[in-house]
N, CA, C and O atoms as a MOPAC input file, in Angstrom:
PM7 MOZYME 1SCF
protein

 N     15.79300 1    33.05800 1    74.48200 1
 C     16.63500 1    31.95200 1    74.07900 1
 C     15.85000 1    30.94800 1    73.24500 1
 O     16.40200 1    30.38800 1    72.29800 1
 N     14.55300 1    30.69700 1    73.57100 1
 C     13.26400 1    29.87000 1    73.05300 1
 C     13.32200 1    30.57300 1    71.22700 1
 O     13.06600 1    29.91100 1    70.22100 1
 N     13.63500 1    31.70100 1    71.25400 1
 C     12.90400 1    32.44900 1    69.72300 1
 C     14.80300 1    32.01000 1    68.99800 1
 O     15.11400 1    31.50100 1    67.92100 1
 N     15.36700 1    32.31700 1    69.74400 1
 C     17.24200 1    31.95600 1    68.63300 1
 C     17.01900 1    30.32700 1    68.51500 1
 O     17.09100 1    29.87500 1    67.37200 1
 N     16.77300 1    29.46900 1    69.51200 1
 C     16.86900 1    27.96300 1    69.02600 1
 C     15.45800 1    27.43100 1    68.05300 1
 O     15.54500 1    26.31600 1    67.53900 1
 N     14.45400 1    28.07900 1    67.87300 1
 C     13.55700 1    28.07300 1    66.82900 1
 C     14.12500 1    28.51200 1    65.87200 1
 O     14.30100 1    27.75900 1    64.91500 1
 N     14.51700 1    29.65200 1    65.83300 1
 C     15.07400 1    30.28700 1    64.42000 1
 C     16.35800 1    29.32300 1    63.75200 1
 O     16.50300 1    29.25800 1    62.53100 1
 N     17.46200 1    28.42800 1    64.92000 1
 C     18.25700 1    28.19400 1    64.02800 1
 C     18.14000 1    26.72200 1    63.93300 1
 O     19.10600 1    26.07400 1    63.53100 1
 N     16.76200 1    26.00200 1    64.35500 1
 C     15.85400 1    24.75200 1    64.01200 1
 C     15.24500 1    25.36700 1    62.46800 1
 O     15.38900 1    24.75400 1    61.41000 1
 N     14.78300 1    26.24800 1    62.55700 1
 C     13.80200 1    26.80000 1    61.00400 1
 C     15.03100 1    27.17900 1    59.95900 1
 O     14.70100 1    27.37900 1    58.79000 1
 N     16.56600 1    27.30000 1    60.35000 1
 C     17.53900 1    27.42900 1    59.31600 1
 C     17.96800 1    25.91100 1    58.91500 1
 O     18.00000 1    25.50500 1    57.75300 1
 N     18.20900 1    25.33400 1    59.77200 1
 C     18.88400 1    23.96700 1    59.73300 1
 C     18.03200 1    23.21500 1    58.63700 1
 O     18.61500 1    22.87500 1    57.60700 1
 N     16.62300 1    22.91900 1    58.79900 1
 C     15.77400 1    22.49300 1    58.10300 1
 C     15.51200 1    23.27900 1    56.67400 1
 O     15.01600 1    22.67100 1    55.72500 1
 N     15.80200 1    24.37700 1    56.60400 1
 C     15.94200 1    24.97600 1    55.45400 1
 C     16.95300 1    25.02300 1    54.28300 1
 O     16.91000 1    25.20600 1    53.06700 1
 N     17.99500 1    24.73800 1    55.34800 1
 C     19.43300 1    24.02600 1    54.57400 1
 C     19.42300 1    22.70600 1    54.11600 1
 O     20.25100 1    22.45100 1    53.24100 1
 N     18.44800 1    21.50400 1    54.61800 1
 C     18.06900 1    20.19000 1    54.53200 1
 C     17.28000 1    20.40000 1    53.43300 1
 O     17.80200 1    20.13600 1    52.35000 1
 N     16.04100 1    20.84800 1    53.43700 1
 C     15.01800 1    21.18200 1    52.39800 1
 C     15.69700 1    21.59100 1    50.67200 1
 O     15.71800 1    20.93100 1    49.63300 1
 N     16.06100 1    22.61800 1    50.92500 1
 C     17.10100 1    22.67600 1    49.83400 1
 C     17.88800 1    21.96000 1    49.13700 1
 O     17.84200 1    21.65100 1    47.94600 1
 N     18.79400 1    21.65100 1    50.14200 1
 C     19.47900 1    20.31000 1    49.66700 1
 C     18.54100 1    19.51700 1    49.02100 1
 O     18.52200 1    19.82100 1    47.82800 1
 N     17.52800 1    18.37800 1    49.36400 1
 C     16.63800 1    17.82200 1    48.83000 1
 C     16.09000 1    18.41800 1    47.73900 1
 O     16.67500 1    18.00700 1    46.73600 1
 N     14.94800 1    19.45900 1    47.38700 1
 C     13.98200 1    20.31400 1    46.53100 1
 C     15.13100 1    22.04900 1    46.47600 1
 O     15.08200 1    23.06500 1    47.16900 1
 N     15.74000 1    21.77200 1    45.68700 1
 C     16.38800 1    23.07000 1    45.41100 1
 C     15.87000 1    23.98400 1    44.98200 1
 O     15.32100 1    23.80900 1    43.89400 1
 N     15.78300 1    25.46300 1    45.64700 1
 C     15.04300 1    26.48900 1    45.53900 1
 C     15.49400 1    27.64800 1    44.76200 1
 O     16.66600 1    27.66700 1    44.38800 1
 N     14.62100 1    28.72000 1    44.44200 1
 C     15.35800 1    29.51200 1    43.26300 1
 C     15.77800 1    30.56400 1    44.13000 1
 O     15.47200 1    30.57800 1    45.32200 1
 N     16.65600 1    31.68900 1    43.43000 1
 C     17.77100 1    32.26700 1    44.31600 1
 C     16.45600 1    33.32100 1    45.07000 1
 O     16.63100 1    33.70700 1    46.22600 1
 N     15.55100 1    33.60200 1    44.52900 1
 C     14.37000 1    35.02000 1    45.10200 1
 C     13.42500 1    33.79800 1    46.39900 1
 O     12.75200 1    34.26900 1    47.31600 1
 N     13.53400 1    32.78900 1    46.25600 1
 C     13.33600 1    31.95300 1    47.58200 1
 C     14.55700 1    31.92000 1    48.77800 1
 O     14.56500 1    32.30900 1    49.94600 1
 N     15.39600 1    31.38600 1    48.07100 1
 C     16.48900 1    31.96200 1    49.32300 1
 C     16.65500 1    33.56400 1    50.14100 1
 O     17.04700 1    33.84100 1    51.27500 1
 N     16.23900 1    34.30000 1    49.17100 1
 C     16.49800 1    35.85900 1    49.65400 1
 C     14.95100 1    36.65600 1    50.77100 1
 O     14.88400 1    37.53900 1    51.62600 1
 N     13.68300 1    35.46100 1    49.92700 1
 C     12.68300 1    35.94300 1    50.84100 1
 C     12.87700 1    35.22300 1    52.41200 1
 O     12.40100 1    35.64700 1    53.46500 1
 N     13.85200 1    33.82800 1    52.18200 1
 C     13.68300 1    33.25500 1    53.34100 1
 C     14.86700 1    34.27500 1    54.35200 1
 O     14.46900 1    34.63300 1    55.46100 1
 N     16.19500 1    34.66200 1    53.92300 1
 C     17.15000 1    35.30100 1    54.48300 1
 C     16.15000 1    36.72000 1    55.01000 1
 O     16.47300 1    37.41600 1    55.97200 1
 N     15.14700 1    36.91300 1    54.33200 1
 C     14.49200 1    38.62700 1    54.92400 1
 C     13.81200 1    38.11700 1    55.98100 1
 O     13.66400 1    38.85700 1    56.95400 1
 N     13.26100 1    36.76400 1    56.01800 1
 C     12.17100 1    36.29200 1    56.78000 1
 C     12.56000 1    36.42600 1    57.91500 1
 O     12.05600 1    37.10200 1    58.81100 1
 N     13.76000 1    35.59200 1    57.93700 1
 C     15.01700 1    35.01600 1    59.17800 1
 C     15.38200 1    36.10400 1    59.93200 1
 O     15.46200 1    36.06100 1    61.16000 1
 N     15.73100 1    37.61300 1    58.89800 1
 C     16.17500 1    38.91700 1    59.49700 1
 C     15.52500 1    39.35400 1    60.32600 1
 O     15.90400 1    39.64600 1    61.46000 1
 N     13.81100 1    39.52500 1    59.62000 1
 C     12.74000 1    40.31800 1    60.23100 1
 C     12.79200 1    39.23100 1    61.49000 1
 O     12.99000 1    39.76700 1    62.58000 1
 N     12.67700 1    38.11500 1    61.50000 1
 C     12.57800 1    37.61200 1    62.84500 1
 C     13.25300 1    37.97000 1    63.85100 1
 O     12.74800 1    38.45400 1    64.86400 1
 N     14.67300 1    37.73700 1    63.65000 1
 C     15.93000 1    38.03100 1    64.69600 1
 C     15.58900 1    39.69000 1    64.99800 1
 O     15.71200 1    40.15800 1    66.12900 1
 N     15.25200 1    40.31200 1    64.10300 1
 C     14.68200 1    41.88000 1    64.27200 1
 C     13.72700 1    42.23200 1    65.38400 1
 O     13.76400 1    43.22400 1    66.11300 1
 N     12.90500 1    41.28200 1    65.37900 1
 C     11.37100 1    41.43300 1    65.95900 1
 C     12.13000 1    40.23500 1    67.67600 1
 O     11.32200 1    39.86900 1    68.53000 1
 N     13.11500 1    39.99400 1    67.75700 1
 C     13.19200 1    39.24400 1    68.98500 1
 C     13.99700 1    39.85700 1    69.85200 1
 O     14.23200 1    39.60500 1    71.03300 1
 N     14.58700 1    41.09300 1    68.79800 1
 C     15.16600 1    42.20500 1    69.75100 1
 C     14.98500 1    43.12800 1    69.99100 1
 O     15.65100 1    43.94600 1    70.62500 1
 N     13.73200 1    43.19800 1    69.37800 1
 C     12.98200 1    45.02100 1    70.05900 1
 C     12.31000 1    43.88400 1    71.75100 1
 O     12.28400 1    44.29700 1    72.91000 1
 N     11.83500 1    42.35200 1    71.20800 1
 C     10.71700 1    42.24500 1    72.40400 1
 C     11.86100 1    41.52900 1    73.06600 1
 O     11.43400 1    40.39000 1    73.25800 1
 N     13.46600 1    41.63100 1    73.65100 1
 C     14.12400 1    41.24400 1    74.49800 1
 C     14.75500 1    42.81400 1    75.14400 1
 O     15.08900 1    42.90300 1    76.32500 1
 N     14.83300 1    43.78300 1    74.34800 1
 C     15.71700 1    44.28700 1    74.31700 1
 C     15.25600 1    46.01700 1    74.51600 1
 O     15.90400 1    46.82400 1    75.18200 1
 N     14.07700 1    46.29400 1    73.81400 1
 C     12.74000 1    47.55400 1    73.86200 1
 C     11.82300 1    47.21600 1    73.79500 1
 O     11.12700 1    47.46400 1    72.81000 1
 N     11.22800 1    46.19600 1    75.23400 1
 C     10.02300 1    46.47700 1    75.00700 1
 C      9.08100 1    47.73200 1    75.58900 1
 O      7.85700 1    47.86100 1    75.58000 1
 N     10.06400 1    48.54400 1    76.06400 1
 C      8.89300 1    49.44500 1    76.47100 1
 C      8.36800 1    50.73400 1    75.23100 1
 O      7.53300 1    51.63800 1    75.26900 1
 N      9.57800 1    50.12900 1    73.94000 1
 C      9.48900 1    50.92600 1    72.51200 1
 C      8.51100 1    50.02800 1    72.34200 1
 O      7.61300 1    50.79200 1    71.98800 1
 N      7.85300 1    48.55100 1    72.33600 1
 C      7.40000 1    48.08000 1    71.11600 1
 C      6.07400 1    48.31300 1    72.04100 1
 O      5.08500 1    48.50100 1    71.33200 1
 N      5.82100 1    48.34700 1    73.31600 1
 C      4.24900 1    48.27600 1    74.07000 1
 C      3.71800 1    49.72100 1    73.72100 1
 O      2.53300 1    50.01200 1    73.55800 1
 N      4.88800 1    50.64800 1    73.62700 1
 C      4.30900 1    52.02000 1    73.57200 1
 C      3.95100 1    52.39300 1    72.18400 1
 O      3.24200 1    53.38300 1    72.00500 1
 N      4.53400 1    51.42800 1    70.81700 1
 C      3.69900 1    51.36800 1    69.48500 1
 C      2.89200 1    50.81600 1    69.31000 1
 O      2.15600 1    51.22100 1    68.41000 1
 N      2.47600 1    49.46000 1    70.09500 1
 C      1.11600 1    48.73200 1    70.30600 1
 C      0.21200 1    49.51200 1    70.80300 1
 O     -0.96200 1    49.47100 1    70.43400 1
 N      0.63000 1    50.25400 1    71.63500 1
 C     -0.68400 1    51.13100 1    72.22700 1
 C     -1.07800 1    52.09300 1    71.81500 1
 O     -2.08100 1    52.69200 1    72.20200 1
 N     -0.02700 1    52.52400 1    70.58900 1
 C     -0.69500 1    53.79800 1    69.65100 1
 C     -1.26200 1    53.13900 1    68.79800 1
 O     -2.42000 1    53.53100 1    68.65600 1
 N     -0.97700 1    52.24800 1    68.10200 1
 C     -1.84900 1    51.14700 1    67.18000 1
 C     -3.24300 1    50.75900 1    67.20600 1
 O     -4.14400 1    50.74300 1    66.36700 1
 N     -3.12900 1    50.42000 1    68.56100 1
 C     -4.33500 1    50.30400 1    69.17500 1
 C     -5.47500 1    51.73700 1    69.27500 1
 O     -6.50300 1    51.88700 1    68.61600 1
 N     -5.07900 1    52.37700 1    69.98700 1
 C     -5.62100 1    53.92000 1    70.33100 1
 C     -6.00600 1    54.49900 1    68.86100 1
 O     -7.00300 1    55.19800 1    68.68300 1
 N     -5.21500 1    54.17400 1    67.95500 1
 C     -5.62000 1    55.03900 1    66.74100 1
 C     -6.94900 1    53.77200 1    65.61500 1
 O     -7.64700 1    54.11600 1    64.66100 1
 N     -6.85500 1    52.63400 1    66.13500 1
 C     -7.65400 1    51.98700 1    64.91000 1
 C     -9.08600 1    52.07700 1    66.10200 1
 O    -10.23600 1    52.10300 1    65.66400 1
 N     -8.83800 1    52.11000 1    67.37000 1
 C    -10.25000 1    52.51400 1    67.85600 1
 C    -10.72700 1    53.78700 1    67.93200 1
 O    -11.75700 1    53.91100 1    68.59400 1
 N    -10.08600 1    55.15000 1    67.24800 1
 C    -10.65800 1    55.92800 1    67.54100 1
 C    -11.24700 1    56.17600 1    66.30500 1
 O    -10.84200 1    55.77400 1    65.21500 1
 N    -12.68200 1    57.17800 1    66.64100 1
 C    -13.53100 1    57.14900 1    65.36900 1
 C    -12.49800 1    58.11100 1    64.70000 1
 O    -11.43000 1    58.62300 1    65.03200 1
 N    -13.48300 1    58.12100 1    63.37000 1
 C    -13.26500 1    59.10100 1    62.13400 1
 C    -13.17200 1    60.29300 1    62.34700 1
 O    -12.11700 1    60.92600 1    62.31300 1
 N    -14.46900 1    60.81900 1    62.63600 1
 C    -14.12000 1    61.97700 1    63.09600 1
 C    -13.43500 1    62.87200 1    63.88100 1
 O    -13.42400 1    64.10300 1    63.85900 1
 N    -12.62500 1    61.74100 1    64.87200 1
 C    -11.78400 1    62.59700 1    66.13400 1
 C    -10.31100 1    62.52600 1    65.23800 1
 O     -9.30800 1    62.96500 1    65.80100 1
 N    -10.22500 1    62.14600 1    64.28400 1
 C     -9.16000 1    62.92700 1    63.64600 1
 C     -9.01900 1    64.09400 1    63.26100 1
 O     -8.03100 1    64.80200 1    63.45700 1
 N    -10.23600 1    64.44500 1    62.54300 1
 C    -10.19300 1    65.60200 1    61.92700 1
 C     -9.90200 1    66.64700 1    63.15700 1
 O    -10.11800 1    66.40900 1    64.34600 1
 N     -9.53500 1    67.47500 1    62.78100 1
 C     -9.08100 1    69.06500 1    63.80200 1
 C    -10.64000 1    69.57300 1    64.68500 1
 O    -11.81500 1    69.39700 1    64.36300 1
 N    -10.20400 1    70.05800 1    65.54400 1
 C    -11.53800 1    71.03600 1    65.70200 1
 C    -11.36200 1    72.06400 1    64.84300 1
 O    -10.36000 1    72.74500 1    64.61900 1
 N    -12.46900 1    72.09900 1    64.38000 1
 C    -12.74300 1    73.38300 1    63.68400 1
 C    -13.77200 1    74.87400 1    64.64800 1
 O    -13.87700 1    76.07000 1    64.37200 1
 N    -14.18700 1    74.27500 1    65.46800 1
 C    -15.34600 1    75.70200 1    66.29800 1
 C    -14.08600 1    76.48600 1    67.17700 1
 O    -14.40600 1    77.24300 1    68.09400 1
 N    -12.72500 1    76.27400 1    66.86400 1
 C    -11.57800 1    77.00500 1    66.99900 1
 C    -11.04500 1    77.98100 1    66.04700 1
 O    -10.21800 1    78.80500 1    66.43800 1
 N    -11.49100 1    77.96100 1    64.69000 1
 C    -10.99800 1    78.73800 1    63.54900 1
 C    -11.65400 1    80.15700 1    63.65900 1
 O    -12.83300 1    80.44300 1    63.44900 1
 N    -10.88600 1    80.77300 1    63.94000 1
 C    -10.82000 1    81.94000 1    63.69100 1
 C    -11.49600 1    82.71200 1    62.33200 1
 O    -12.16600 1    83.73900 1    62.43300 1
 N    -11.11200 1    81.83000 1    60.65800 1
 C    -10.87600 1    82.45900 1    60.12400 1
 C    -12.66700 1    81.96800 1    59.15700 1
 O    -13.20600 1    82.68600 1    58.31400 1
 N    -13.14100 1    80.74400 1    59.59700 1
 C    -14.71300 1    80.86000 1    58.98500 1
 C    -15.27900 1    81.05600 1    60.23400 1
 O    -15.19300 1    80.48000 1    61.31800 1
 N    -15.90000 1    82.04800 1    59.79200 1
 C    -17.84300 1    82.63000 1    60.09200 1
 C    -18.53400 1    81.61500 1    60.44900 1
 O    -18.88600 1    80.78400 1    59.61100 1
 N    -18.82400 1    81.51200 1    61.64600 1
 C    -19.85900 1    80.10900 1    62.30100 1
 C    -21.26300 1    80.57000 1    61.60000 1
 O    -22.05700 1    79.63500 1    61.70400 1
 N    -21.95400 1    81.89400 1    60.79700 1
 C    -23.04700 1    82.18900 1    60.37900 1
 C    -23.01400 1    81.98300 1    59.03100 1
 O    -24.10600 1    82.07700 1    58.47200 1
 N    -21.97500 1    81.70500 1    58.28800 1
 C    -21.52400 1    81.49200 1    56.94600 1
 C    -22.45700 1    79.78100 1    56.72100 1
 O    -22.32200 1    78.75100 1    57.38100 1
 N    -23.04300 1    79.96500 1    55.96300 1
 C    -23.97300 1    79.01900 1    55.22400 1
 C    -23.63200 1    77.53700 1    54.94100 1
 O    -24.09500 1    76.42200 1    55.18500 1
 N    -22.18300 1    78.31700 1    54.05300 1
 C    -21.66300 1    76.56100 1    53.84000 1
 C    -21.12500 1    75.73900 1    55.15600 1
 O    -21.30500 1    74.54500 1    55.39300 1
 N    -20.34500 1    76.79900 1    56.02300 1
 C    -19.92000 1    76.19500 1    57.33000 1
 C    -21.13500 1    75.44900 1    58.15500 1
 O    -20.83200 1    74.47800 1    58.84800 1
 N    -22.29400 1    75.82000 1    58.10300 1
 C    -23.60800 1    75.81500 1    59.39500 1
 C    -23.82800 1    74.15000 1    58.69500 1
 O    -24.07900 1    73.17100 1    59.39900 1
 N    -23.66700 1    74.10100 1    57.13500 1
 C    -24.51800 1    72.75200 1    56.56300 1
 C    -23.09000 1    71.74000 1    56.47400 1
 O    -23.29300 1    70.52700 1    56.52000 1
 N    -21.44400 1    72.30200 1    56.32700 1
 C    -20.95000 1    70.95200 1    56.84200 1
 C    -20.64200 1    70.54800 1    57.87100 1
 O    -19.83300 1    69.64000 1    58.06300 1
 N    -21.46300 1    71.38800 1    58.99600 1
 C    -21.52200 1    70.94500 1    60.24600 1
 C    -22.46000 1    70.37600 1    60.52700 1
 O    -22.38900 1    69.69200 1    61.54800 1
 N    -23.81600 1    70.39900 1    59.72000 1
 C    -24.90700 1    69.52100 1    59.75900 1
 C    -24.61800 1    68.30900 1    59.28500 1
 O    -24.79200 1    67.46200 1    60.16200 1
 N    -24.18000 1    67.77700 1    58.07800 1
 C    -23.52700 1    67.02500 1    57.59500 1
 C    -22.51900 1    66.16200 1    57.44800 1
 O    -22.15000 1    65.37200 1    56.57900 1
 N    -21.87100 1    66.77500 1    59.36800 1
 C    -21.01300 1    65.79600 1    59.62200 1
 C    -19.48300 1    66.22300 1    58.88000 1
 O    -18.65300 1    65.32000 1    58.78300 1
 N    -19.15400 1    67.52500 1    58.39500 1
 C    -18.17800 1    67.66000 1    58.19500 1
 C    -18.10900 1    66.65600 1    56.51600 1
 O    -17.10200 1    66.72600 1    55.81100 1
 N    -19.09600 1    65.95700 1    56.18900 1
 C    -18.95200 1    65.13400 1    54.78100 1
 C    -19.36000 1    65.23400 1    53.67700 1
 O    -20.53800 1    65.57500 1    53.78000 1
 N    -19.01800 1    65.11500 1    52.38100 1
 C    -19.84400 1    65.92500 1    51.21100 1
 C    -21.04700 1    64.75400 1    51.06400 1
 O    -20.98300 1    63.52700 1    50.98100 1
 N    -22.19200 1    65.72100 1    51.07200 1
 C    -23.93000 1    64.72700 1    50.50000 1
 C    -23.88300 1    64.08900 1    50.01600 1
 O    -24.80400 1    63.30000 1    50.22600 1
 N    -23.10000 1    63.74400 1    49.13000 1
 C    -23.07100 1    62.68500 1    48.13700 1
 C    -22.04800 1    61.39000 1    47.96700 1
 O    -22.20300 1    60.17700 1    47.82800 1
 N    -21.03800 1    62.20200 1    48.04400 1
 C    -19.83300 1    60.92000 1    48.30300 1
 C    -19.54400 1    60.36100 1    49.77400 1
 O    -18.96500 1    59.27500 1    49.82700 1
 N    -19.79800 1    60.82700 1    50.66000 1
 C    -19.39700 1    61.11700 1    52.05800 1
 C    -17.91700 1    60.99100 1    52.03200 1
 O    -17.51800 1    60.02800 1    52.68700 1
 N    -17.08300 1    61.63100 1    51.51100 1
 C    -15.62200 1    61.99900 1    51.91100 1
 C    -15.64000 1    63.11100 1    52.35800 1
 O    -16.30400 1    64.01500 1    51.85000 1
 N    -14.60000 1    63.30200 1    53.82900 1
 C    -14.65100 1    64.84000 1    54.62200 1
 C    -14.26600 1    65.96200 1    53.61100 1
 O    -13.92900 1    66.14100 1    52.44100 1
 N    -14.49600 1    66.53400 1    54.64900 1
 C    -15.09900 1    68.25100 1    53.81400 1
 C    -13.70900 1    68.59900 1    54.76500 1
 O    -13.48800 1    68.25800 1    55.92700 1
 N    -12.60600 1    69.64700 1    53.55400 1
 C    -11.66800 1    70.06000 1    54.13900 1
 C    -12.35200 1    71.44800 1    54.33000 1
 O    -13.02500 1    71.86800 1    53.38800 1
 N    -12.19200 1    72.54300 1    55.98200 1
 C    -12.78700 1    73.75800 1    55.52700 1
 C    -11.59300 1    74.31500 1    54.88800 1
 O    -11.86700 1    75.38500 1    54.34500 1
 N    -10.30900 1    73.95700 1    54.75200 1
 C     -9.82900 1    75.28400 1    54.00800 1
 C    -10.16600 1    75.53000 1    52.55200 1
 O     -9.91100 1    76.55600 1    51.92000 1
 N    -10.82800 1    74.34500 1    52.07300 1
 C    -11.24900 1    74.37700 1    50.50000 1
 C    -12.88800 1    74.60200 1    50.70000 1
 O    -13.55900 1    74.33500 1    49.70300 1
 N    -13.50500 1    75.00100 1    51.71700 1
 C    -14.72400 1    75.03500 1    52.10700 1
 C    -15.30300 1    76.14700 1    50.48700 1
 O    -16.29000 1    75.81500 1    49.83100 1
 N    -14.80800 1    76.87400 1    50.28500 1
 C    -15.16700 1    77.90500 1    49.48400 1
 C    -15.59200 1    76.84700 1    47.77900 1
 O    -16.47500 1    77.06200 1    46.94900 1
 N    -14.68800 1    75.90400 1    47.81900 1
 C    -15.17500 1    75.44100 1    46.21800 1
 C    -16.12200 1    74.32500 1    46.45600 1
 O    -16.54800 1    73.65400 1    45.51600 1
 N    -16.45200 1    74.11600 1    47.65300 1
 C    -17.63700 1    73.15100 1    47.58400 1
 C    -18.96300 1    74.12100 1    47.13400 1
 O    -18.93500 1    75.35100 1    47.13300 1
 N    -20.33600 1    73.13100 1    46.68400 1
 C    -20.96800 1    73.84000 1    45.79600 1
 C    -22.23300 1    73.54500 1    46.92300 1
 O    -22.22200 1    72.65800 1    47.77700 1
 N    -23.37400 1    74.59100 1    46.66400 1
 C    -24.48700 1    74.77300 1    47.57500 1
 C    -25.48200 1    73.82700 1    46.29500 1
 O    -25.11800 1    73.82300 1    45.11900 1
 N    -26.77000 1    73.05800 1    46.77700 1
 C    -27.51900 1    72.09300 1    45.96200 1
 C    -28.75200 1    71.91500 1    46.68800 1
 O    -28.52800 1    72.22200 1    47.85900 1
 N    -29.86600 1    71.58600 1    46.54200 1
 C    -30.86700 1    71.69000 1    47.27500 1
 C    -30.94200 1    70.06900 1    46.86500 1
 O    -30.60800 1    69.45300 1    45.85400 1
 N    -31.68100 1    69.58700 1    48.43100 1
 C    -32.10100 1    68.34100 1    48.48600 1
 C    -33.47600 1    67.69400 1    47.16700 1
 O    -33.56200 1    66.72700 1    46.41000 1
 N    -34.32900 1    68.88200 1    47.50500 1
 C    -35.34900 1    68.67400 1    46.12500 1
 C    -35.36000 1    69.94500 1    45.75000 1
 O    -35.58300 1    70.92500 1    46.46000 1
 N    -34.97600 1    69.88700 1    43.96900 1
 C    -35.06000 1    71.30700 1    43.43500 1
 C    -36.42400 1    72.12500 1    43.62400 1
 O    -37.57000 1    71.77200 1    43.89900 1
 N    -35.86000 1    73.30000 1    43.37500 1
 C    -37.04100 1    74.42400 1    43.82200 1
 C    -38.40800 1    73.99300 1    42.40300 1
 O    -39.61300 1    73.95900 1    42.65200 1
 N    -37.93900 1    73.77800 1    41.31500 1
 C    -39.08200 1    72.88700 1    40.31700 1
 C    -39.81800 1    71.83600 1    40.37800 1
 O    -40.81700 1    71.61400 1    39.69400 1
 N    -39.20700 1    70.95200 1    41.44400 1
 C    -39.88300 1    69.68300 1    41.40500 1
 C    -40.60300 1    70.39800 1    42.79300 1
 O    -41.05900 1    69.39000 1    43.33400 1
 N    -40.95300 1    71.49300 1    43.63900 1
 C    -41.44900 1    71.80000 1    44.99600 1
 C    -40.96700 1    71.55400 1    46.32700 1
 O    -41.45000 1    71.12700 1    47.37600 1
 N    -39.44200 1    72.12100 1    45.78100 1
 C    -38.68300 1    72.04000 1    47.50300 1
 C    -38.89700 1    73.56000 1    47.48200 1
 O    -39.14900 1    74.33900 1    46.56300 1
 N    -38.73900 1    73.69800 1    48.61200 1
 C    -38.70900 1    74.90900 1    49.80700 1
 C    -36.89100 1    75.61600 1    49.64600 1
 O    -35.76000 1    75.14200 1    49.54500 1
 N    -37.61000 1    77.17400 1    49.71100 1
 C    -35.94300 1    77.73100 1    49.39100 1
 C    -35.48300 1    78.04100 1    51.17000 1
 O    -35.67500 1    79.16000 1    51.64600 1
 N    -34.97500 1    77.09600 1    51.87300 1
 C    -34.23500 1    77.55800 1    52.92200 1
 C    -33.34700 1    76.86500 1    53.38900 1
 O    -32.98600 1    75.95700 1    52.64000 1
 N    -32.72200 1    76.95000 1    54.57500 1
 C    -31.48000 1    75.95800 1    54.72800 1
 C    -31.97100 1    74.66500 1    55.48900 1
 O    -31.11000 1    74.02800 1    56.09500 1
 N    -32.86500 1    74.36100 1    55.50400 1
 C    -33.60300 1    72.71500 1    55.51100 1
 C    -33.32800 1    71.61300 1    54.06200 1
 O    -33.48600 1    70.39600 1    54.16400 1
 N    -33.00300 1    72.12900 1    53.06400 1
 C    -33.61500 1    71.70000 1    51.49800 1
 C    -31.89400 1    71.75900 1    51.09200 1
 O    -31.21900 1    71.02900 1    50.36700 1
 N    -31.57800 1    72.85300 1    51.83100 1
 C    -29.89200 1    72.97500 1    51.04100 1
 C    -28.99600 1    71.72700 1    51.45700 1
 O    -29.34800 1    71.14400 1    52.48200 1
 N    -27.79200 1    71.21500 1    50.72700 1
 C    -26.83100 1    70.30600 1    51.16400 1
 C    -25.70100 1    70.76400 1    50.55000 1
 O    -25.69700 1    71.47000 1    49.54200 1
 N    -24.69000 1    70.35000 1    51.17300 1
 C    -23.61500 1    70.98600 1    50.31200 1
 C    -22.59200 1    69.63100 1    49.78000 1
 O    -22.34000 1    68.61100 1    50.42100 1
 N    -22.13000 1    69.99700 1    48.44300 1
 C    -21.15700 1    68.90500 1    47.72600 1
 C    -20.14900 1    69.31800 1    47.67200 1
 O    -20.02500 1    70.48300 1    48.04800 1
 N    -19.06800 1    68.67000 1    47.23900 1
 C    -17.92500 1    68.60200 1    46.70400 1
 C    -17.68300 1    68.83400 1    45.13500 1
 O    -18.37000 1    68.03100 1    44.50300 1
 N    -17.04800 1    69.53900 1    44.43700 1
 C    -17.18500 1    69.99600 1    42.78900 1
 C    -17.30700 1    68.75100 1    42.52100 1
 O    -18.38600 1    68.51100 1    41.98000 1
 N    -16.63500 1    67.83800 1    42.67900 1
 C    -16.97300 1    66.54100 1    41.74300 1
 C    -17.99500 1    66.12000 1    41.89100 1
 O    -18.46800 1    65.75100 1    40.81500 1
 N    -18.98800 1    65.88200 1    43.17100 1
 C    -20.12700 1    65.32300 1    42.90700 1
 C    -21.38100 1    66.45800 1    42.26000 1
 O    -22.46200 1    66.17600 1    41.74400 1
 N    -20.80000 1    67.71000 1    42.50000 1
 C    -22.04500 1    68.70600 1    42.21400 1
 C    -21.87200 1    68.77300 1    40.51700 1
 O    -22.74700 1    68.98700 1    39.67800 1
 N    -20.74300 1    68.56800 1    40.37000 1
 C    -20.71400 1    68.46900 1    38.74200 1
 C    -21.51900 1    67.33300 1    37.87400 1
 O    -22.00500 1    67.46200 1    36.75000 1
 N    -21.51600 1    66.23100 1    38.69400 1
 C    -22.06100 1    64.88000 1    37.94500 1
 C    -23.58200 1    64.77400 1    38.90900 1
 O    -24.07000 1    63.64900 1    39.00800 1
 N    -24.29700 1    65.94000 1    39.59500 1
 C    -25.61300 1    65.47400 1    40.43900 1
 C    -26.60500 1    64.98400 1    39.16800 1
 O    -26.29900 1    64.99200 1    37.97500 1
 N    -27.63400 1    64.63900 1    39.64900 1
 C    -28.34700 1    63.63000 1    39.09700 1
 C    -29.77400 1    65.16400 1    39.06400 1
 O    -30.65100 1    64.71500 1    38.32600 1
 N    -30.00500 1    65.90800 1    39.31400 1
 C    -30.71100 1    67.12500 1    39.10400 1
 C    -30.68000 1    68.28100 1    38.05900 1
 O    -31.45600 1    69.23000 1    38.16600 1

């Protein structure tokens, strides 16, 4: 009852205001959405709140959970080779490309590109210590 006699104190005064400092018609229409969304929002929390606690608490649950517990499990896939090279290093890597750190989808696992940390010219070592794996866009623009 507290949120309807605020709301039609914040109309009354808005009808006064006007009157006085006349407003343009896209002010009247943001204030009529304002007024809506309010009366909107005073009847989910009179009327569902056990709808609006149970979207607060997914709200919640999802901005605290990390990054990575979105992504899928993957040590469930069937369909990559846990001995497969590129799989072993974006699992070292956190599932992220070396360079940009944006996740590594595996179903596109195949067009990411293999890169050694220090090229075999400047005296890196050829094994999977030295290797990292990119994303085409960053392996296209590496700095090597």
């Amino acid at each position: 009852m507290n949120g309807i006699t605020l709301l039609i104190i914040v109309i009354i005064g808005g009808y006064f205001y006007n009157n006085r400092y006349p407003q343009t018609l896209w002010n009247k229409i943001y204030f009529g959405i304002g007024c809506s969304l309010f009366l909107l929002f005073l009847y989910f929390m009179n009327y569902q709140q056990p709808f609006v606690y149970k979207m607060a608490k997914n709200i919640k649950d999802i901005q605290t959970q990390p990054l990575h517990a979105a992504l899928p499990d993957f040590t469930t896939n069937t369909t990559v080779q846990s001995n497969n090279i590129k799989y072993q290093l974006a699992n070292k890597q956190g599932l992220r490309c070396a360079s940009c750190k944006n996740p590594i989808s595996l179903r596109d696992l195949e067009s990411y590109k293999l890169s050694y940390d220090m090229p075999l010219e400047h005296g890196g070592h050829n094994d999977l210590t030295n290797l990292k794996i990119m994303c085409p866009t960053c392996f296209q623009f590496r700095n090597n």
